[in-house]
N, C-alpha and C positions, 0 to 999 in steps of 0.2 A: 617422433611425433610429427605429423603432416601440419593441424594447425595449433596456432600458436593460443587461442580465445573465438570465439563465439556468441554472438548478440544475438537478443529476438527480441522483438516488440511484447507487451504486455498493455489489459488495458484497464488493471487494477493495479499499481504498485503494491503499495502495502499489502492488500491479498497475496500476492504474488509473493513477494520479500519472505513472510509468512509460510507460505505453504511447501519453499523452495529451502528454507532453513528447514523445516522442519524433514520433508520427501530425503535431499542427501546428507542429511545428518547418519545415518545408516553406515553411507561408502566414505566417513571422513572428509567428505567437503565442508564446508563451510563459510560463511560471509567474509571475504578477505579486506574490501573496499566498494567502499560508495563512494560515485564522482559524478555531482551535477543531476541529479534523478534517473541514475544506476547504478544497479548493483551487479558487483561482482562476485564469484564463487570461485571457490578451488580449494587447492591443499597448499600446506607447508609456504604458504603466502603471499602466491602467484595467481590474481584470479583469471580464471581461462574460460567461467561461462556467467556471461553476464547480460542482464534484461534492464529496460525503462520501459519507461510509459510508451505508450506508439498506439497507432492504428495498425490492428490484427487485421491482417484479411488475409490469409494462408497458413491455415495449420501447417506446423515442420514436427520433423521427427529429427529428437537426440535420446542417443545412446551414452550412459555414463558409465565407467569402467569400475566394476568391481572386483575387489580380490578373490570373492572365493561365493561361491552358492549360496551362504547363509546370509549375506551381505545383498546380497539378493533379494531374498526375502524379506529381512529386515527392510530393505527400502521401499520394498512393495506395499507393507503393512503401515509403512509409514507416510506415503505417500498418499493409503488412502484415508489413515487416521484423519492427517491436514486437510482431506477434501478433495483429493484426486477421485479421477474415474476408474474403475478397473478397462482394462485395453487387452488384457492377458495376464493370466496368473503366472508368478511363478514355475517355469519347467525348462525342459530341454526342448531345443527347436532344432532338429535332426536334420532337415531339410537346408538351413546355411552350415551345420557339418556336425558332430556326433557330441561334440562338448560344450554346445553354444545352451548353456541356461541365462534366459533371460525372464523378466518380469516387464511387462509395460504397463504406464495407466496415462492418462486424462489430465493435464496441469487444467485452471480453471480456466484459461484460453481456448482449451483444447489442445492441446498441443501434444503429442503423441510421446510420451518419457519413457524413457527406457534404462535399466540396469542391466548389465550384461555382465555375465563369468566363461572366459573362453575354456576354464581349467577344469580336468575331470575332476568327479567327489574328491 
């Protein structure tokens, strides 16, 4: 793994908290720690991506690791339950290489989210 966690500004917390429990609940993330008005996510106890409050003024694009297609979708569907924007549905994106299925949406920032499966069906 290149990095270790990741921050981005948000400029609803609780929206945010919110929409981000609910979006990687799908790929097994989940709320590991809040410190001081941030929250952290990850797995198995390590939060590796985490938001506060801030001034937004640059949409970013993250990509989060999924195991398999259907995980995929599931975070897709859930992400727009909680109020995500669709960005791109769920499929394969041929064009970065033959097994790249991803799903992207819209966190309420705007922020360009992504689930990604490197692995064929």
């Amino acid at each position: 793994m290149m990095l270790d966690h990741v921050g981005i500004p948000v400029s609803d917390f609780a929206r945010s908290k919110e929409f981000y429990t609910k979006a990687l609940r799908p790929l097994d993330y989940e709320l590991v720690m809040e410190v001081e008005g941030a929250a952290g996510f990850g797995s198995k106890g390590k939060p590796e991506f985490w938001f506060g409050e801030g001034a937004v003024h640059d949409k970013i694009h993250i990509a989060f690791a999924a195991e398999n297609r259907e995980q995929v979708r599931k975070f897709y569907e859930a992400a727009l339950a909680a109020g995500g924007k669709d960005n791109g549905p769920p499929g394969v994106r041929a064009h970065y290489h033959p097994n790249y299925y991803g799903a992207f949406v819209l966190d309420p920032d705007g922020h360009n989210i992504e689930a990604v499966c490197h692995k064929p069906e």
